[in-house]
LUMDO-807252 format. One record per residue (C-alpha): residue in one letter; x, y negated, z. Coordinates in steps of 0.001 Angstrom, whole numbers, plus 500000, padded with zeros to 6 digits. Last residue first. Layout:
BEGIN
AXYZ...
REM end
This chain:
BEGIN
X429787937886356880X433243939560357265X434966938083353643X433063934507354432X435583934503357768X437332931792356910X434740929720355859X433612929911359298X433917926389361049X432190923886359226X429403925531357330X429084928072360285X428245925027362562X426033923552360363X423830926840360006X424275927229364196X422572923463364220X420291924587361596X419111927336363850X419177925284366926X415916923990365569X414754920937362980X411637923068361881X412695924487358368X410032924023355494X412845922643353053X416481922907354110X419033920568352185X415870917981351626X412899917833349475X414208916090346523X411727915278343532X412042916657340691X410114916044336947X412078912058336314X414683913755338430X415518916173335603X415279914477332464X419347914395331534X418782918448331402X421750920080333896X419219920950336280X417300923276334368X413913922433333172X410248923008334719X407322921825332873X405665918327334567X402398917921335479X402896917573339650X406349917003340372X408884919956340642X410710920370343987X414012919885344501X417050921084347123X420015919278347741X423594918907346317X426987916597346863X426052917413350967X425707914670353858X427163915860356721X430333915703356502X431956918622359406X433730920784357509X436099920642360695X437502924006358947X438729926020355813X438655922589354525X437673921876350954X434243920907351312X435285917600353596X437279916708350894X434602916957348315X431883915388350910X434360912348351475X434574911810347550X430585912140347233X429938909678350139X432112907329348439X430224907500344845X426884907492346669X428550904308348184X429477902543345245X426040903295342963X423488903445345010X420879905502343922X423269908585342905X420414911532342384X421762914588344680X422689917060342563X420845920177342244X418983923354343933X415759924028342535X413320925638345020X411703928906344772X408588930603344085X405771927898342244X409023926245340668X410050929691339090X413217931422339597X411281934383340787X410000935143337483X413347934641336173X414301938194338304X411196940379336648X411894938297333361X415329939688333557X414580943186334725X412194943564331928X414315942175329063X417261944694330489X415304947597330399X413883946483326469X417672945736325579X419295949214326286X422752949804328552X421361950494331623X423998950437334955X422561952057337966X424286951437341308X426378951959344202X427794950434346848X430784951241349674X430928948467352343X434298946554352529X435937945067349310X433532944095346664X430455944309348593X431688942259351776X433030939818349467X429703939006347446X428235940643344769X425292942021346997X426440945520345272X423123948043346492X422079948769342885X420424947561339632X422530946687336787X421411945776333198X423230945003330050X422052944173326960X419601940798327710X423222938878327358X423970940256331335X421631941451333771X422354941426337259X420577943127339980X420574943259344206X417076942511345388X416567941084349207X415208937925348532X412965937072352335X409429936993352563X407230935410355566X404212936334356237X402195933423358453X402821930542359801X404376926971358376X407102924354360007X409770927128359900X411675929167362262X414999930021361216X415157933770360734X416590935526363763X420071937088364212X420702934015366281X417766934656368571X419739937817370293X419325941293368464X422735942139368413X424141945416366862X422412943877363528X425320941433362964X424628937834362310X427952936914363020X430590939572363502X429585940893360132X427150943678359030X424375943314356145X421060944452355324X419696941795357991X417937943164360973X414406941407361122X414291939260364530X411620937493365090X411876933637366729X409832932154363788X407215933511361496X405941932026358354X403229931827356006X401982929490353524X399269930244350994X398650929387347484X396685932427345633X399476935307345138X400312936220341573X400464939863341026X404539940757340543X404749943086343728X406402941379346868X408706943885349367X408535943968352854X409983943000355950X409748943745359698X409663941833362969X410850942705366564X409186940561368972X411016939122372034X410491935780370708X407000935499370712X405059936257367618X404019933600365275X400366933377365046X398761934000361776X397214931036359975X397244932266356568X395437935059357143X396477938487357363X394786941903356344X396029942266353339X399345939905352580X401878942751352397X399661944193349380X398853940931347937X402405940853347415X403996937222346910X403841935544343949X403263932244344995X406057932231347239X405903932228350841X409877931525352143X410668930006349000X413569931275346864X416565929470346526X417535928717342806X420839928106341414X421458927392337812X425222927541337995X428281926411336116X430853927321337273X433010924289338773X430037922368338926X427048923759340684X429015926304341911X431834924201342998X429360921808344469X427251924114346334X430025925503348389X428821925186352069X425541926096351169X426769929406350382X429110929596353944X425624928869355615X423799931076354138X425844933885355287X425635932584358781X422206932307358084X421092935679357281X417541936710357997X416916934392354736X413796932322353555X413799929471354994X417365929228354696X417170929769350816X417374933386349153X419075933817345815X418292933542342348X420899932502340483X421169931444336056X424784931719334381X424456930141330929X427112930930328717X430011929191327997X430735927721324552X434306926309324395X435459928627327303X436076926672330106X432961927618332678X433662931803331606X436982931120333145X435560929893336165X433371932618336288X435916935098336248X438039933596338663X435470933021341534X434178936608340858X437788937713341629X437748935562344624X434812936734346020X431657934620345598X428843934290348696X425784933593346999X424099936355349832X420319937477349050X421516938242344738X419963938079342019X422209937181338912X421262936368335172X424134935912333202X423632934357329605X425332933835326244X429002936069325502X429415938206328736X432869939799328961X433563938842332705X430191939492333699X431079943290332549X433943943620333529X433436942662337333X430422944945337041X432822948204336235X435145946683338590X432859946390341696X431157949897340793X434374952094341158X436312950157343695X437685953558344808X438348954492341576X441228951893341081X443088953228344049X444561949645345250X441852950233348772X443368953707349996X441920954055353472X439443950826353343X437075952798350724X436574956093352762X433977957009350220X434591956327346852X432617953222345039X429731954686342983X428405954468339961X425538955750338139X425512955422333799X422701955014331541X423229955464327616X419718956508326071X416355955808327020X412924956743327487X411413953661329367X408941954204332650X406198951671332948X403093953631331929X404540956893334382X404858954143337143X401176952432337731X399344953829336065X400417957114335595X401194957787339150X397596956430340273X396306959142337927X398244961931339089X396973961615342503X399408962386344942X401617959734345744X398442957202346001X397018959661348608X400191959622350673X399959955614350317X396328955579351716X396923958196354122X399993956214355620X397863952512355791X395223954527357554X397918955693359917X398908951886360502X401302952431364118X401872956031362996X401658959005365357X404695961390364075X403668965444363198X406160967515365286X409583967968365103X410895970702367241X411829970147370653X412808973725371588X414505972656374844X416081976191375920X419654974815375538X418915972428377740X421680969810378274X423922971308375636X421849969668372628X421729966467374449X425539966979374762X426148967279371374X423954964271370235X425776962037372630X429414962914372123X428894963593367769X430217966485366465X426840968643366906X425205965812364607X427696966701361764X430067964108360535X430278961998357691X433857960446358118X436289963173356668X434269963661353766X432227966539352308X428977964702352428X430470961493350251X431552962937347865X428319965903347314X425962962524347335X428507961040344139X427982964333342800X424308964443343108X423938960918341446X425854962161338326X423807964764337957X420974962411338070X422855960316335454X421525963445333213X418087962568332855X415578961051335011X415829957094336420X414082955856339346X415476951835339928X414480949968342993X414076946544343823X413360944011346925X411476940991347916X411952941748351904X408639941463354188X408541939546357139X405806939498359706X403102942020359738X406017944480358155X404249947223356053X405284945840352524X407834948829351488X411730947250352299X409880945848355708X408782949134356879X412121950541357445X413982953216355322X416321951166353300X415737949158349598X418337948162347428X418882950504344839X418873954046343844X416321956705342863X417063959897341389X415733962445339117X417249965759337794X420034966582340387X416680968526342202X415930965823343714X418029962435344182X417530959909346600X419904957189347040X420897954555349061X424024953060349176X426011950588351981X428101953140353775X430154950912356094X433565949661356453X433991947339359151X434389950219361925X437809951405359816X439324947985358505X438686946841362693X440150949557364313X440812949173368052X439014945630368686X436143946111366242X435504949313367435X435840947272371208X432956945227370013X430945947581369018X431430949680372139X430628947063374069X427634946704372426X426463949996372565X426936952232369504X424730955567369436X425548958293367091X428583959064368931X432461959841367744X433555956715368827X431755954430366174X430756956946363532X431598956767359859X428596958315357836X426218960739359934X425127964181359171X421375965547358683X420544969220357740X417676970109356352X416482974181355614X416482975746359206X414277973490360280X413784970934362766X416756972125365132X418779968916364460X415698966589363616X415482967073368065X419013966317368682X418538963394366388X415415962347368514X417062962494371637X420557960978370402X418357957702369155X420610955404367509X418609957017364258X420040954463361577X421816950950361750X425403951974363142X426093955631361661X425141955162357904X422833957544357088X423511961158355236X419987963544354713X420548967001353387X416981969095352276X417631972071350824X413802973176350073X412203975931351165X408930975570352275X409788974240355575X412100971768353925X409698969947352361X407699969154355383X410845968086357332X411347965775354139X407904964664354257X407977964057357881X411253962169357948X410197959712354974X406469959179357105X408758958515360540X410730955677358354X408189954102356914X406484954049360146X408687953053362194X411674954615363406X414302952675361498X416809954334358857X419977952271357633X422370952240355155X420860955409352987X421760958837351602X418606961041351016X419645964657349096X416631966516348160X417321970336346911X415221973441344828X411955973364343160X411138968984344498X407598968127343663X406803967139347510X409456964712347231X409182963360344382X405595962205344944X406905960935348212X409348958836346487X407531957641344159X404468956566346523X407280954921348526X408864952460345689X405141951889344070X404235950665347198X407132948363348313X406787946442344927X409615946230341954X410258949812341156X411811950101337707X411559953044335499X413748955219333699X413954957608331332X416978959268330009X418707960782327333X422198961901326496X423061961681322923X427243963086322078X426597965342325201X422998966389324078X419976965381325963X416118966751325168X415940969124327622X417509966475330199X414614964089329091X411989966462329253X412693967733332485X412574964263333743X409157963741332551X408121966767334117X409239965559337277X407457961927336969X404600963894335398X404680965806339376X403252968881340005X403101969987343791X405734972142344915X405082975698346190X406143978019343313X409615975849343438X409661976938346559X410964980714345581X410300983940347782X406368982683347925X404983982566350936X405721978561351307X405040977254354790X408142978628356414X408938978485359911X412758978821361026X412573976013363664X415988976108365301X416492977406368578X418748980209368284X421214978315365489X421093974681367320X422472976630370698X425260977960368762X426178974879366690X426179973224370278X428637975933371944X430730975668368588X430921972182368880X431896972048372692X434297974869372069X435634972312368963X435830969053371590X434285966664370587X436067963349370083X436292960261372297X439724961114373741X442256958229372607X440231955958370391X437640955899373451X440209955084375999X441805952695373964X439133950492372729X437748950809376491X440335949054377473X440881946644375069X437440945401375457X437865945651379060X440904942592378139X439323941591375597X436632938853377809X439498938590380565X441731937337377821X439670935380376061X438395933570379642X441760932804380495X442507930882377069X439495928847377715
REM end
């Protein structure tokens, strides 16, 4: 065993050192490819007017901005803002944006796919720049692009975007495996840290933040699994605020231009006659595309359905963590957004309401709502969070179901696990399928989506053996390895699947976050996040019934005790399970203090806690609509064996 570690790291090592030692560019090499990018860049304009502001398309959700910043003072800032809860919504504003935007668009995101969400996002911005506009687009290195082609290509697009990357592995915008694994080898704190936000803010007027990437399954165009997800599009002076967090991270050390990067620069150098401009993308759904451009575009669509549900508001604050967070990680302001919401849940007087993909509790989070769990009168602390039917993430799963108890318990919880097809799934990322759709075989890709809030007529839908990247990085579970691990488990049901991808909190209906923080480990000390922090009741009432919607027996399952039926050894079984818990490892008991439930027919849903509960639940088992697979045999494993590593997942 010991021999096969060592002859496993030992390339590993190698190529850890020989890449950490001369990996980087050297500056003739730069200068040769800056060179070759300034003669054969596309320097077309579409706008004839000296000014592209005279070329953008009107826009209420511009104008409405405008009006807000008008209207702000120092001592009274105001703002409007609007939530984004489905997929189509979320890309109809941004393309609206988009082609209203007078002066600059900065995009900064975790990951960007080439489908077709991602090819239409490229083409408007390419579109926008070639009448002007200072277009600047920063991805995280390891999930976006990967393509050195294409990125030498969006390199000489036009002469108005540029496009860097965030933290690259080796200097290249491609990461083979080996290469991941020797970053992790040669500088783990470095390669672990990734650029987690997204944002896209025009003009410094508007922005929009949140959870959602540039793939097709964050905007309901997956035909397998689509991602319940959130944005937030707020106008007014935290736009500023927005831009300068964008202008941070751009001017670091670790977002590099694509002429610094091995691969890029030397597809640039290979032909320095190649004029591979971008040209208009072939979508897999381009009736779906037209459909969604023409939604963006017609001023009546954009009233009703996000100009009649924006807010005018006061106090509203963006926050960031600092770029370069593992360099200098006691600097208070580096862990910007992670305190600010840290002090927050830590001050709250009646309720918490948390949704969250990964219930995996730092310890600071572990403190605080312990502490809240002892205070004379504590306040209700409601979850909703994804179940292993639902989730891409198991191993993360897996260290949540691990501790049920001691959040069941110890603080406090109302946890509910959302169901794979819930009842109010989007009828948007359900057109088109039936309820019987084959699964796809395992060599499939999949995609995910986003549910609006129309209620779905019962269905069931599922899709094992795909593979739909997780938003998250960890040695387990990781995106750089698309082998039937990284899968959802398959379940006993076909169809779409959905998965909880949304990232808010909302605390005593005052207080309202929505951002990229998962609130887990990983969040608080690894990836950078940001967010958008409300202060005003009727935002917060929204997002909670948006998230206690969710919570609901028709769209997730109750998770709760299980019901002691006989007496001595449910009592014996308990003790073992509490030991067992407690180990860092050989967590091996199987047979858990908590399960899930399902309401009974007739009866009105009540928290777990309420002495009536198993006369209205029933329990359906610690993984409801799984098929008994290798999956839950890897979801057992990680229970037992990985609890040290819940910081990394």
């Amino acid at each position: 065993m010991i021999r096969g570690m060592r002859r496993l790291l030992a390339p590993l090592l190698l190529i850890a050192t020989l890449a950490a030692a001369g990996c980087s560019v050297s500056p003739a090499r730069i200068h040769k490819a800056d060179a070759v990018v300034t003669l054969t860049i596309d320097r077309q304009a579409t706008c004839d007017a000296s000014d592209a502001s005279h070329c953008a398309t009107p826009s209420p959700l511009i104008d409405a901005a405008l009006e807000a910043d008008a209207a702000s003072t120092a001592a009274r800032p105001v703002h409007v803002a609007t939530l984004l809860e489905d997929g189509e919504s979320a890309m109809a504003a941004r393309i609206n944006l988009i082609r209203a935007a007078r002066q600059s668009i900065d995009v900064q995101t975790y990951i960007w796919e080439q489908d077709d969400a991602g090819k239409l996002m490229l083409d408007e911005l390419i579109q926008a720049a070639r009448r002007g506009v200072h277009v600047r687009i920063l991805a995280d290195q390891l999930f976006s692009f990967r393509d050195p082609g294409l990125l030498a290509a969006l390199a000489r697009a036009s002469d108005h975007m540029e496009i860097r990357l965030y933290n690259p592995t080796f200097h290249a915008a491609r990461t083979p495996p080996l290469e991941f694994a020797a970053g992790i080898v040669c500088c783990f704190y470095k390669f672990n840290q990734r650029m987690h936000n997204k944002l896209i803010v025009v003009d410094d007027l508007i922005g929009i933040t949140g959870g959602r990437n540039y793939e097709d399954r964050y905007f309901d165009w997956d035909d397998s699994f689509d991602y319940v997800d959130r944005d937030v599009m707020v106008g007014g002076p935290a736009a500023k605020a927005m831009g300068a967090s964008f202008d941070q991270f751009w001017n670091h050390k670790r977002s590099a231009p694509l002429t610094h990067l091995r691969d890029v620069n030397r597809e640039l150098l290979a032909d320095t006659d190649d004029p591979r401009h971008w040209n208009p993308p072939q979508y897999t759904h381009p009736e779906r595309v037209a459909q969604t451009i023409a939604n963006a575009t017609d001023p009546a669509w954009i009233d009703e359905h996000l100009g009649r549900a924006t807010l005018r508001l006061n106090r509203v604050e963006y926050l960031s963590d600092l770029p370069g967070k593992t360099d200098e990680p006691k600097r208070r302001e580096v862990r910007a957004l992670t305190r600010h919401i840290m002090g927050l849940v830590r001050n709250a007087k009646s309720e918490i309401v948390l949704q969250t993909p990964y219930l995996v509790m730092s310890k600071p989070a572990k403190k605080i709502f312990s502490a809240l769990r002892q205070q004379p009168d504590p306040p209700r602390v409601v979850v909703s969070t994804n179940s292993l039917a639902s989730t891409d993430a198991f191993a993360v799963y897996a260290m949540s179901y691990k501790h049920r108890k001691r959040y069941l318990t110890d603080y406090g919880f109302e946890i509910y696990e959302m169901k794979p097809h819930p009842a109010n799934g989007d009828a948007d990322a359900l057109e088109g399928h039936s309820n019987d759709v084959a699964t796809p075989p395992l060599s499939e890709p999949a995609t995910a989506r986003r549910r609006g809030r129309e209620r779905r007529p019962g269905s069931h839908a599922e899709v094992s053996g795909m593979w739909p990247p997780s938003d998250t990085i960890g040695f387990i579970g990781s995106r750089a390895s698309r082998g039937p691990r990284n899968r959802p488990a398959p379940l006993l049901t076909a169809g779409v699947r959905f998965g909880l991808h949304a990232k808010s909190i909302v605390v005593d209906d005052t207080f309202a976050m929505v951002g990229t923080h998962n609130f887990d480990p990983r969040s608080d000390h690894y990836n950078t996040e940001s967010g958008v922090i409300v202060y005003d009741k009727r935002f917060a009432d929204r997002l909670r019934d948006s998230i206690m919607q969710d919570t609901q027996p028709a769209n997730a399952w109750t998770i709760a005790p299980r019901q002691k039926s006989i007496p001595v050894l449910s009592s014996v079984n308990e003790f073992i399970g509490d030991v067992s818990e407690r180990l860092p490892f050989f967590d091996l008991w199987p047979f858990r203090y908590a399960t899930s439930y399902e309401i009974k027919p007739g009866c009105i849903p009540m928290r777990w806690s309420d002495p009536r509960f198993f006369e209205c639940y029933e329990a359906v088992g610690d993984f409801p609509e799984v098929d008994v697979s290798l999956k839950l045999i890897y979801t057992r494993m990680i229970t037992a064996f990985g609890s040290s590593a819940a910081g990394i997942l």
